[in-house]
N, C-alpha and C positions, 0 to 999 in steps of 0.2 A: 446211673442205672446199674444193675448188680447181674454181672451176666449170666449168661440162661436163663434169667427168669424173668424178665421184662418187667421190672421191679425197679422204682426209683428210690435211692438211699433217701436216707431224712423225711421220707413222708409218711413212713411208719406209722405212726400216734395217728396221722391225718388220714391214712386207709382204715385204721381199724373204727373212727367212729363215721366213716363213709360206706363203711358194709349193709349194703342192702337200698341206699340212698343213689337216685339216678344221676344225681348233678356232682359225680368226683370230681370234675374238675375243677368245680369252686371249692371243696376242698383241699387240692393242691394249692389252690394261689393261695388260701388262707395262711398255708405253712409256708409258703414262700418258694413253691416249688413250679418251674414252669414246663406245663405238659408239650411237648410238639411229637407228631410221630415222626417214626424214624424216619421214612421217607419225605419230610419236608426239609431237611439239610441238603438234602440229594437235590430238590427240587430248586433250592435255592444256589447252589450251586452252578446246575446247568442252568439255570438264567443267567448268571451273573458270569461265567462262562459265552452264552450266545452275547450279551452286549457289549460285551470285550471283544469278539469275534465282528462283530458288526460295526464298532468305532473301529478296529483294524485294517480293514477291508476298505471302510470311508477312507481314510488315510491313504491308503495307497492308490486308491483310484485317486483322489485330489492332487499326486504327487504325480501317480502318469498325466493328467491331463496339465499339470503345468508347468513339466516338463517340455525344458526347447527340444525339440526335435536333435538329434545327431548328428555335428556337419561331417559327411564322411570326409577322410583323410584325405588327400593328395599324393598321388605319383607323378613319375616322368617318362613319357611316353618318347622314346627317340623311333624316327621314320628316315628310312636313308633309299635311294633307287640309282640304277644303274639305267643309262648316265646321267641322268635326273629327274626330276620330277616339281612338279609344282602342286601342293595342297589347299584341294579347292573346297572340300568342306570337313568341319568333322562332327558328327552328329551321335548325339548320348541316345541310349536307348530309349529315352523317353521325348524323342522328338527336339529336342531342344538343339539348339544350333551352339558349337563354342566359338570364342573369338578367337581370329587367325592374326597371328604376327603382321608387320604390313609385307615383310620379307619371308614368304612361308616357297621356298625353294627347297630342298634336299641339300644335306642332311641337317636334319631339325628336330630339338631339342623341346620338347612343352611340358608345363608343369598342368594337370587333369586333375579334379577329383575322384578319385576311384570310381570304376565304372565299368558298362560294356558301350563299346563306340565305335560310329561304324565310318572311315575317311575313304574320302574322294580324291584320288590323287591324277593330275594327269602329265603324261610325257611331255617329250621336247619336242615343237614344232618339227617337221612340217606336220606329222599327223595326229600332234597333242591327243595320243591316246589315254582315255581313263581307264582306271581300274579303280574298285570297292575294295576295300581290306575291313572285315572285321577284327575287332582286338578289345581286350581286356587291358583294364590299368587297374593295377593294386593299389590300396593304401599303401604310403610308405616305401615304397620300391620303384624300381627302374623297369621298364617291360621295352625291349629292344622287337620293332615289328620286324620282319622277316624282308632283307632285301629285295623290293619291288625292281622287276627287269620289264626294260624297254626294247623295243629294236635298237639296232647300235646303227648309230648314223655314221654315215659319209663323213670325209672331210667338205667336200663342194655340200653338202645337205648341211652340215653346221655352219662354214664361213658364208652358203650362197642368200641366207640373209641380210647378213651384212655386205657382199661384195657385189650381188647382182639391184639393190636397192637402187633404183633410178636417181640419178645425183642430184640435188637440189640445186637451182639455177643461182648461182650467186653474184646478186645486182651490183656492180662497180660501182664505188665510191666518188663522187661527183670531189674532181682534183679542185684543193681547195687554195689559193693565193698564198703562198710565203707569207706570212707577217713582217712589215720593215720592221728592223732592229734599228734604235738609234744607237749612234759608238755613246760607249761610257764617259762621261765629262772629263775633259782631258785629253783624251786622245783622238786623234787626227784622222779625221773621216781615210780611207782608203782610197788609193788613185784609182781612180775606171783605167778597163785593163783598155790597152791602145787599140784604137779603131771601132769603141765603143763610145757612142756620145750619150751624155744626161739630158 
Protein backbone atom coordinates (compact mmCIF):
# COMPACT_ATOMS: atom_id res chain seq x y z
CA UNK A 1 0.00 0.00 0.00
CA UNK A 2 1.63 3.44 -0.82
CA UNK A 3 1.11 5.59 1.92
CA UNK A 4 -1.44 8.38 2.18
CA UNK A 5 -3.25 7.27 -0.52
CA UNK A 6 -4.73 4.02 0.18
CA UNK A 7 -3.39 2.79 -2.94
CA UNK A 8 -1.99 -0.71 -3.43
CA UNK A 9 1.44 -1.13 -5.33
CA UNK A 10 1.39 -3.56 -8.31
CA UNK A 11 -2.28 -3.21 -9.06
CA UNK A 12 -1.84 -0.39 -11.27
CA UNK A 13 -2.61 -1.84 -14.90
CA UNK A 14 -5.51 -3.65 -12.70
CA UNK A 15 -7.31 -0.24 -11.43
CA UNK A 16 -6.94 1.47 -14.51
CA UNK A 17 -9.01 -1.06 -16.55
CA UNK A 18 -11.38 -1.44 -13.43
CA UNK A 19 -12.40 2.27 -13.56
CA UNK A 20 -15.98 2.57 -13.55
CA UNK A 21 -16.53 -1.43 -13.20
CA UNK A 22 -18.34 -2.43 -9.65
CA UNK A 23 -16.62 -5.80 -9.08
CA UNK A 24 -12.63 -4.24 -8.26
CA UNK A 25 -12.02 -6.85 -6.46
CA UNK A 26 -11.89 -9.39 -8.93
CA UNK A 27 -9.80 -7.34 -10.58
CA UNK A 28 -7.27 -7.34 -7.82
CA UNK A 29 -7.08 -11.14 -7.51
CA UNK A 30 -6.65 -11.14 -11.36
CA UNK A 31 -3.18 -9.42 -10.80
CA UNK A 32 -2.66 -11.21 -7.88
CA UNK A 33 -3.27 -8.83 -5.38
CA UNK A 34 -5.17 -9.57 -2.23
CA UNK A 35 -7.67 -6.82 -0.94
CA UNK A 36 -8.41 -7.09 3.10
CA UNK A 37 -9.14 -3.80 4.86
CA UNK A 38 -7.26 -2.32 7.15
CA UNK A 39 -9.04 -3.12 9.98
CA UNK A 40 -9.33 -6.81 9.40
CA UNK A 41 -5.40 -7.42 10.67
CA UNK A 42 -6.51 -5.53 13.76
CA UNK A 43 -9.50 -7.96 13.96
CA UNK A 44 -7.67 -10.89 13.61
CA UNK A 45 -5.37 -9.96 15.95
CA UNK A 46 -7.52 -9.44 18.84
CA UNK A 47 -8.94 -12.92 18.30
CA UNK A 48 -6.03 -14.48 18.19
CA UNK A 49 -5.04 -12.37 21.23
CA UNK A 50 -8.52 -13.47 23.23
CA UNK A 51 -7.71 -17.30 22.57
CA UNK A 52 -4.39 -17.19 23.90
CA UNK A 53 -5.99 -15.36 26.81
CA UNK A 54 -8.47 -17.91 27.22
CA UNK A 55 -6.15 -21.37 26.71
CA UNK A 56 -4.04 -19.15 29.63
CA UNK A 57 -6.53 -18.69 31.93
CA UNK A 58 -7.65 -22.61 31.35
CA UNK A 59 -4.32 -23.40 32.45
CA UNK A 60 -4.01 -21.94 35.42
CA UNK A 61 -7.25 -22.73 36.78
CA UNK A 62 -6.42 -26.57 35.95
CA UNK A 63 -3.11 -26.06 37.83
CA UNK A 64 -4.90 -24.37 41.00
CA UNK A 65 -7.49 -27.08 41.09
CA UNK A 66 -4.75 -29.90 40.96
CA UNK A 67 -2.83 -28.43 43.01
CA UNK A 68 -2.22 -30.36 46.84
CA UNK A 69 -3.28 -28.14 49.06
CA UNK A 70 -0.15 -26.49 51.34
CA UNK A 71 0.85 -28.49 54.37
CA UNK A 72 1.66 -25.62 56.71
CA UNK A 73 5.08 -25.88 58.41
CA UNK A 74 5.68 -26.95 61.84
CA UNK A 75 6.80 -25.24 65.04
CA UNK A 76 7.65 -25.90 68.69
CA UNK A 77 5.40 -24.94 71.01
CA UNK A 78 7.31 -25.10 74.68
CA UNK A 79 4.62 -24.82 77.90
CA UNK A 80 6.35 -24.75 81.34
CA UNK A 81 4.07 -23.58 84.98
CA UNK A 82 4.93 -22.96 88.16
CA UNK A 83 4.97 -25.63 90.19
CA UNK A 84 3.33 -27.62 87.59
CA UNK A 85 1.07 -28.34 85.51
CA UNK A 86 -0.59 -31.21 83.71
CA UNK A 87 -1.86 -30.59 79.89
CA UNK A 88 -5.19 -31.74 79.41
CA UNK A 89 -6.02 -30.57 75.86
CA UNK A 90 -4.73 -28.64 73.09
CA UNK A 91 -7.17 -27.62 70.59
CA UNK A 92 -6.44 -25.91 66.88
CA UNK A 93 -8.62 -23.33 65.98
CA UNK A 94 -10.53 -25.15 63.89
CA UNK A 95 -11.89 -27.58 66.56
CA UNK A 96 -9.86 -30.27 66.03
CA UNK A 97 -8.20 -31.89 68.95
CA UNK A 98 -3.95 -32.62 68.79
CA UNK A 99 -2.49 -35.64 70.20
CA UNK A 100 -0.89 -35.40 73.75
CA UNK A 101 2.33 -37.12 74.69
CA UNK A 102 1.33 -39.99 77.17
CA UNK A 103 3.72 -37.86 79.79
CA UNK A 104 2.13 -34.29 79.07
CA UNK A 105 3.43 -32.77 82.68
CA UNK A 106 5.41 -29.42 82.58
CA UNK A 107 7.72 -28.40 81.13
CA UNK A 108 6.92 -29.64 77.70
CA UNK A 109 8.28 -29.57 74.56
CA UNK A 110 5.77 -30.31 71.20
CA UNK A 111 6.37 -30.15 67.71
CA UNK A 112 2.38 -28.28 66.07
CA UNK A 113 1.72 -27.23 62.74
CA UNK A 114 1.45 -23.60 62.60
CA UNK A 115 -1.47 -22.43 63.95
CA UNK A 116 -3.67 -20.61 66.53
CA UNK A 117 -4.50 -23.01 69.66
CA UNK A 118 -6.07 -22.93 72.34
CA UNK A 119 -4.47 -25.47 75.74
CA UNK A 120 -6.17 -26.61 78.76
CA UNK A 121 -3.81 -26.89 81.35
CA UNK A 122 -4.40 -27.92 84.93
CA UNK A 123 -2.50 -27.55 88.35
CA UNK A 124 -1.19 -29.92 91.03
CA UNK A 125 -3.72 -31.52 93.24
CA UNK A 126 -5.32 -31.01 95.67
CA UNK A 127 -7.23 -28.25 93.62
CA UNK A 128 -6.06 -29.23 90.03
CA UNK A 129 -6.96 -25.96 88.95
CA UNK A 130 -7.48 -25.26 85.08
CA UNK A 131 -6.59 -22.40 83.13
CA UNK A 132 -7.04 -21.71 79.03
CA UNK A 133 -4.03 -20.24 77.38
CA UNK A 134 -4.49 -19.14 73.91
CA UNK A 135 -1.22 -19.12 71.69
CA UNK A 136 0.05 -19.01 68.18
CA UNK A 137 2.69 -21.41 66.81
CA UNK A 138 4.70 -20.15 63.62
CA UNK A 139 6.10 -22.02 60.98
CA UNK A 140 9.51 -22.89 61.66
CA UNK A 141 10.08 -21.42 64.93
CA UNK A 142 9.97 -21.85 68.52
CA UNK A 143 7.01 -19.90 70.45
CA UNK A 144 7.77 -20.15 74.39
CA UNK A 145 4.12 -19.75 76.12
CA UNK A 146 4.29 -17.39 79.13
CA UNK A 147 4.88 -19.19 82.38
CA UNK A 148 1.51 -20.41 83.68
CA UNK A 149 1.44 -19.90 87.87
CA UNK A 150 -0.31 -21.92 90.41
CA UNK A 151 -0.97 -21.47 94.02
CA UNK A 152 2.38 -22.80 95.68
CA UNK A 153 1.66 -25.67 97.93
CA UNK A 154 2.47 -26.64 101.28
CA UNK A 155 5.07 -29.10 102.11
CA UNK A 156 2.17 -31.38 104.08
CA UNK A 157 -0.23 -30.30 100.71
CA UNK A 158 2.60 -31.99 98.36
CA UNK A 159 3.99 -35.06 100.55
CA UNK A 160 0.14 -35.49 102.25
CA UNK A 161 -0.77 -37.56 99.29
CA UNK A 162 1.60 -39.69 99.59
CA UNK A 163 2.11 -39.93 103.36
CA UNK A 164 -1.57 -39.65 104.56
CA UNK A 165 -2.76 -42.42 101.86
CA UNK A 166 -4.25 -45.32 104.09
CA UNK A 167 -1.67 -48.22 103.91
CA UNK A 168 -2.53 -51.18 102.08
CA UNK A 169 -3.09 -54.24 104.38
CA UNK A 170 -0.22 -56.55 103.48
CA UNK A 171 -1.28 -60.30 103.69
CA UNK A 172 1.52 -62.50 105.40
CA UNK A 173 3.20 -65.03 103.55
CA UNK A 174 1.87 -68.52 104.55
CA UNK A 175 5.66 -69.90 106.22
CA UNK A 176 6.50 -72.43 103.86
CA UNK A 177 8.75 -75.93 105.08
CA UNK A 178 12.55 -75.78 104.56
CA UNK A 179 13.25 -78.20 101.69
CA UNK A 180 15.54 -81.32 102.96
CA UNK A 181 18.92 -81.06 101.55
CA UNK A 182 20.51 -84.29 100.98
CA UNK A 183 24.74 -84.03 101.84
CA UNK A 184 26.48 -84.33 98.52
CA UNK A 185 27.78 -87.92 97.79
CA UNK A 186 30.56 -88.53 99.97
CA UNK A 187 30.23 -86.81 102.59
CA UNK A 188 28.92 -87.70 106.09
CA UNK A 189 25.54 -86.84 106.93
CA UNK A 190 25.97 -84.23 110.11
CA UNK A 191 25.62 -85.54 113.83
CA UNK A 192 22.10 -84.23 115.50
CA UNK A 193 23.16 -81.77 117.77
CA UNK A 194 22.75 -83.59 121.55
CA UNK A 195 19.67 -83.96 123.02
CA UNK A 196 18.01 -83.88 119.64
CA UNK A 197 16.63 -87.26 118.56
CA UNK A 198 15.74 -88.35 114.66
Amino acid sequence: MVPGTGFITGAGSALKRTIGNPDVGSAFRRAGVRLTPAHAGRKATIIRASIAGAVVAAAISVAIVLMPAAVPGTGTLVIDAVPWATITAIEAENGERQPLPSESSTPLSLSLPAGNYELTVAGPPPDAQEQRISVRVEANAGTVVPTIQFRTLTPDEYFGQYLLAPPTPAEPAPAAPAPAVAPPAGVAPAAAAPGVSE
